[in-house]
C-alpha atoms as one frame of an Amber mdcrd trajectory, in Angstrom:
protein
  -9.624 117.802 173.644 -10.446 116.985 177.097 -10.448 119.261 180.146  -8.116
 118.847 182.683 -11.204 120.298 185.322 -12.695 116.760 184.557 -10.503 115.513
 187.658 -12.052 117.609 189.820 -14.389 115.789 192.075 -17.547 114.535 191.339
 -17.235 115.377 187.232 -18.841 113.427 184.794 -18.206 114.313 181.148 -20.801
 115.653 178.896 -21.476 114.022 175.511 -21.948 114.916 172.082 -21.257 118.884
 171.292 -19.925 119.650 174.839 -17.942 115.894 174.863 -14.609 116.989 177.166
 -16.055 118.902 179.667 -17.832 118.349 182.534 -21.801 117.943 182.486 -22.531
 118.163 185.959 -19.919 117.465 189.220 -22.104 115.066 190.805 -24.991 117.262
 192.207 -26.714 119.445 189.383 -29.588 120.320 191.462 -27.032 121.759 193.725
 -24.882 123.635 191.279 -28.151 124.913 189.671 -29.441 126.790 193.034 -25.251
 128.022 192.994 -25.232 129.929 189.755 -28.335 131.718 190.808 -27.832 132.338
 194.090 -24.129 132.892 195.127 -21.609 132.585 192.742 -20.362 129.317 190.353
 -17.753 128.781 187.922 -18.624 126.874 184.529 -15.247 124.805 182.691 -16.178
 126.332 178.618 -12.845 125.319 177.993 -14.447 123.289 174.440 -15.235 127.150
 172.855 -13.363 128.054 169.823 -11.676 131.202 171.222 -10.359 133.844 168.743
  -7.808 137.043 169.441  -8.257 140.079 166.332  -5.828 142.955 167.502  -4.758
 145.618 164.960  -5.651 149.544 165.768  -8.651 148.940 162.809 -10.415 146.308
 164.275 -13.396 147.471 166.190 -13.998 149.727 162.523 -13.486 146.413 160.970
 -16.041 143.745 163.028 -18.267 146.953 162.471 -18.701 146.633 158.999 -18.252
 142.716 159.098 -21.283 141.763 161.977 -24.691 142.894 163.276 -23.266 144.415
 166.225 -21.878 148.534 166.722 -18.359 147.641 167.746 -17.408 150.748 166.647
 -16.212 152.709 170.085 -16.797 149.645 172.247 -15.817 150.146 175.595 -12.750
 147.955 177.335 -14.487 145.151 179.144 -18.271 145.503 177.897 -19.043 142.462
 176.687 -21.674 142.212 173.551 -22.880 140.047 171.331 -22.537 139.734 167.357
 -23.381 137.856 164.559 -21.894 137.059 160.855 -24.694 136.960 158.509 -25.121
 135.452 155.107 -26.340 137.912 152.811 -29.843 136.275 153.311 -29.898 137.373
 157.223 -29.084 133.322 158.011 -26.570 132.779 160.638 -22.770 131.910 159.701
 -21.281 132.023 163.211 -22.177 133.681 166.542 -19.524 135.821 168.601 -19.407
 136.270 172.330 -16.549 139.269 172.683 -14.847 141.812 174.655 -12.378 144.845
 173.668  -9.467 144.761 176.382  -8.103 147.727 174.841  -5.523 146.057 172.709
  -7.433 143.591 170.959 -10.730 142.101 170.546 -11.623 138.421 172.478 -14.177
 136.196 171.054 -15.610 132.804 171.852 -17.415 130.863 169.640 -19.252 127.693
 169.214 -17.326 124.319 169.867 -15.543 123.561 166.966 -16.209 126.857 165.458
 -12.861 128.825 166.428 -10.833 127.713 163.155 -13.541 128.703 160.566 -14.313
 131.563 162.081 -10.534 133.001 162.245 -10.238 131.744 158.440 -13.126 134.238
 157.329 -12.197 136.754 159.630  -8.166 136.397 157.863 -10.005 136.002 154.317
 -11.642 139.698 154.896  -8.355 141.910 156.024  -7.854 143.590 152.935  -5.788
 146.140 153.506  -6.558 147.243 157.565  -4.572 147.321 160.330  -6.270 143.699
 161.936  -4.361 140.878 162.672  -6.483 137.519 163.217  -5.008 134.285 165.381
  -6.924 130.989 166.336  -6.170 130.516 169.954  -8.623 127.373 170.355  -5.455
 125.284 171.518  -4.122 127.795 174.220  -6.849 129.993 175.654  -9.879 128.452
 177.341 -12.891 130.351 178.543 -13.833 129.753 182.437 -17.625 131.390 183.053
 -18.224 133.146 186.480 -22.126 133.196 187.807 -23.962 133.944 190.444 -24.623
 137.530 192.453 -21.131 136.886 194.811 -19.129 136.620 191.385 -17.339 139.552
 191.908 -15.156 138.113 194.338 -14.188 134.964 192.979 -13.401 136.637 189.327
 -11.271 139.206 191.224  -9.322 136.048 192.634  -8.656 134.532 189.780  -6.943
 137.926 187.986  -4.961 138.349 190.888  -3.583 134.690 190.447  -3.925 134.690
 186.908  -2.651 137.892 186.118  -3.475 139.679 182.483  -6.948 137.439 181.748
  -9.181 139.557 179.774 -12.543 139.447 181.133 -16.081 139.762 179.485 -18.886
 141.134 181.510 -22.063 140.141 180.273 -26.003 140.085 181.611 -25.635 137.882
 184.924 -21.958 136.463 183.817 -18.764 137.059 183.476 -16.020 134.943 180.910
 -12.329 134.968 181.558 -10.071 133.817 179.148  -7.148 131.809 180.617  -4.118
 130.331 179.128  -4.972 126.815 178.665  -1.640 125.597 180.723  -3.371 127.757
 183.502  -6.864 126.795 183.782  -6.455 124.200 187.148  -4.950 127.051 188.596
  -7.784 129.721 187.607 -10.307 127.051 188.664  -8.919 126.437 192.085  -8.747
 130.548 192.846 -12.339 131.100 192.363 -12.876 127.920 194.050 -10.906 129.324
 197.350 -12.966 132.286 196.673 -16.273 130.973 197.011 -17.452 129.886 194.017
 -18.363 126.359 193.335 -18.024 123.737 190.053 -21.125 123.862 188.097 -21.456
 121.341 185.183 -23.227 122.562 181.606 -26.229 120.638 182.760 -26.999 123.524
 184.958 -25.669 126.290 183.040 -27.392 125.045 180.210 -30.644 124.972 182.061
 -30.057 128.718 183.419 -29.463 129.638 179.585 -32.484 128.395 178.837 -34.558
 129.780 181.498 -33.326 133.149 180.465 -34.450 132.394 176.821 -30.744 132.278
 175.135 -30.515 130.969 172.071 -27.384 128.352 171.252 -26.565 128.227 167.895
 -26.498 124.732 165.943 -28.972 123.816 168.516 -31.622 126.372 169.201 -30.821
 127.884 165.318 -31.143 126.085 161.614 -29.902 127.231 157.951 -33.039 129.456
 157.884 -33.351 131.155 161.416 -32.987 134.827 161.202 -32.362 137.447 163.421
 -35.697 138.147 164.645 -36.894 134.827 165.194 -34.940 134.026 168.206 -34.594
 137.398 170.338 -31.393 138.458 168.542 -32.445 141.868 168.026 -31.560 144.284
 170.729 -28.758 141.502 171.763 -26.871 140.784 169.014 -28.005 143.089 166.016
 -27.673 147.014 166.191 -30.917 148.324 164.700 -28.921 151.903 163.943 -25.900
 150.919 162.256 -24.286 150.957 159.090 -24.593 148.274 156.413 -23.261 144.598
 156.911 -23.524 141.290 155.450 -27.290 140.398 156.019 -28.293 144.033 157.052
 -31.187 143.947 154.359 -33.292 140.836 155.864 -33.034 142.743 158.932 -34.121
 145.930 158.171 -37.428 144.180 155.674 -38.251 142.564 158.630 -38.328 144.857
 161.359 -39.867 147.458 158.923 -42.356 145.959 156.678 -42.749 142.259 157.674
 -42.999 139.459 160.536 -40.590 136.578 160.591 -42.318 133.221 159.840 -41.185
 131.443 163.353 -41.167 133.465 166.676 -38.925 131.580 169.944 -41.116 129.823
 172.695 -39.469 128.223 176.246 -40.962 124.943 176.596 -42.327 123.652 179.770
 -42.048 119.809 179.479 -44.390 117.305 181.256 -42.401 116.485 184.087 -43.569
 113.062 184.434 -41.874 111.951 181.150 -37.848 110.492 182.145 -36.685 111.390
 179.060 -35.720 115.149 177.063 -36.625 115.523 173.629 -34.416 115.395 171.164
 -32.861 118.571 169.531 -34.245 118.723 166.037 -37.317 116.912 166.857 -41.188
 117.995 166.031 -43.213 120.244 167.919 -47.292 119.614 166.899 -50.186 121.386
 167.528 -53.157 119.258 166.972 -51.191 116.543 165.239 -49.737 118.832 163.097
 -46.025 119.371 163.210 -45.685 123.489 163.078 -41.840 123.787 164.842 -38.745
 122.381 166.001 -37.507 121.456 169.274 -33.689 123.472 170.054 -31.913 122.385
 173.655 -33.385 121.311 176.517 -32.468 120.451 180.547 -33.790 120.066 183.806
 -34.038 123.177 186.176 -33.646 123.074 189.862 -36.773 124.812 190.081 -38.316
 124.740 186.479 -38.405 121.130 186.052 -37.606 120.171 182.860 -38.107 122.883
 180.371 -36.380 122.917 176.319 -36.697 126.028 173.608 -38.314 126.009 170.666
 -39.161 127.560 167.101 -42.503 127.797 165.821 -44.580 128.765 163.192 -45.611
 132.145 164.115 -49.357 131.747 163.550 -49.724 129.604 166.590 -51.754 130.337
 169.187 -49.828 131.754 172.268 -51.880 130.055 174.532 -51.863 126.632 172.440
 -50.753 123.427 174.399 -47.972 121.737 172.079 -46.048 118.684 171.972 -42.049
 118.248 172.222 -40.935 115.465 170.616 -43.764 113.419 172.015 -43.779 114.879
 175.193 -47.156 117.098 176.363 -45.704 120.934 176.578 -46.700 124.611 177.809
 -45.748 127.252 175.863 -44.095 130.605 177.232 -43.982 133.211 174.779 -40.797
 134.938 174.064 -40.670 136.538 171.003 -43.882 138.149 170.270 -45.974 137.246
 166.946 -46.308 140.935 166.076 -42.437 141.473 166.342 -41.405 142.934 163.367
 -43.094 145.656 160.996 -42.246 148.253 163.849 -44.565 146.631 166.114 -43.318
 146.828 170.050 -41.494 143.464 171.136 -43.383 142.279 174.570 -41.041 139.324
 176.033 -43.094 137.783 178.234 -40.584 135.994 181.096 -41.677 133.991 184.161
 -40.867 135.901 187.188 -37.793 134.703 189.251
């Protein structure tokens, strides 16, 4: 599918995962400095958006994910993962409770398999799952004047659920609708910002994407899920047991670093590709962009008895490490993210 916002002016597509939306709108530097500094809008339109409504269903995702739904405010926005019953990662939820029903968006492509395991665990509760890949899309609002612009586009709009979340907020718009959701936050002052940039403020803030930052054996733990996406004090769930070994009697074998890239190398490395430390290959490169002030930067999983102050290679490509999940995490042991200042 391919977004209608890739008329607007300036837009270049993005390719591979994110093919159909826009990458940048002509000045990424530009739209960078916007989503930090006053307020930008971001076409997601390519997430697999799901609706579950049903009076059991915050009960239900509960006992399904890592996350406490249970008593989730209207309009909170969290975070929540479906585990295998090894801790790995089956799919990743971005959601809000509007009071009626529960909103997610998912991974590209992810929407229909999602709904289908969601439909294959009803049972007998009160939950009623729909795929609305094909006739919601997800517009992101960033940037400290938000506010405004979001309020904008319910007025035109009318009915959107919203997720608040960290330093962004998600609407999700009829599909039919989204020119006309763009264009109000537009008027209201916020600006087109391609995934180049939001990509390279996700990063920055040490977000993990799944498929990209993730493999088949990243757990929890290793990638600053805990606290974000899995409830430490909840009741049992798929996966709940890697958890709790971990954070009580173990380490994880990988631990998340943000990469700072030589910035006199053109090229990004490739997702997938080796991190070495002294010619030894002890990681995996995840995404990686170019930040207005940053430079070009990337994320990265590895092997947990690295040094924290070793210099690494991406891919090739002479790297600074920037510790965010602490080697002692795990076994109780206090988690110490380390973040550049801003």
């Amino acid at each position: 599918m391919t977004s209608p916002l890739l008329t607007t002016p300036g837009a270049v597509s993005a390719e591979s995962t994110d093919a159909g939306v826009a990458a940048h709108y002509g000045r990424p530097a530009h739209e960078g400095r916007a989503i930090e500094r006053s307020g930008a809008w971001v076409d997601r339109s390519n997430r697999g958006v799901v609706r579950v409504g049903g009076p059991d269903r915050l009960g239900w995702l509960n006992d399904l994910t890592s996350q406490l739904t249970l008593g989730l405010a209207p309009g909170a926005g969290t975070e929540a993962l479906v585990l295998d019953t090894r801790g790995h990662l089956r799919h990743h939820l971005s959601l809000v409770d509007d009071g009626e029903a529960v909103w997610i968006h998912t991974e590209p492509g992810d929407g229909p398999a999602l709904a289908a395991f969601l439909d294959s665990m009803r049972f007998m509760l009160r939950v009623e799952v729909a795929d609305l890949s094909g006739s919601r899309s997800v517009l992101t609002v960033l940037g400290p004047e938000r506010d405004k612009a979001l309020a904008a586009a319910v007025e035109r709009i009318g009915g959107v659920p919203v997720r608040a979340a960290e330093d962004e907020s998600d609407l999700f718009v009829p599909s039919e609708r989204l020119l006309e959701a763009a264009e109000a936050l537009t008027e209201a002052g916020a600006s087109p910002a391609g995934l180049w940039a939001y990509e390279a403020h996700r990063i920055a803030g040490h977000r993990v994407r799944p498929g990209l930052d993730t493999d088949e054996r990243t757990i929890p733990h290793e990638v600053d899920w805990v606290g974000r996406a899995v409830h430490l004090e909840k009741g049992c769930y798929p996966g709940q047991e890697t958890v709790a070994r971990v954070h009580n009697l173990g380490r994880p074998p990988r631990r998340l670093v943000m990469l700072h890239l030589d910035g006199t190398v053109e090229r990004l490395p490739e997702a997938g590709s080796a991190v070495e430390f002294g010619g030894r290959t002890v990681g995996r490169v995840g995404s990686s962009a170019r930040h207005h002030e940053l430079g070009p930067i990337a994320l990265g999983l590895v092997k947990r008895a690295v040094p924290v102050d070793a210099d690494l290679t991406a891919d090739g490509i002479a790297a600074g490490q920037e510790v965010v999940v602490d080697p002692d995490t795990g076994a109780n042991a206090q988690i110490d993210l380390r973040r550049r200042p801003r």
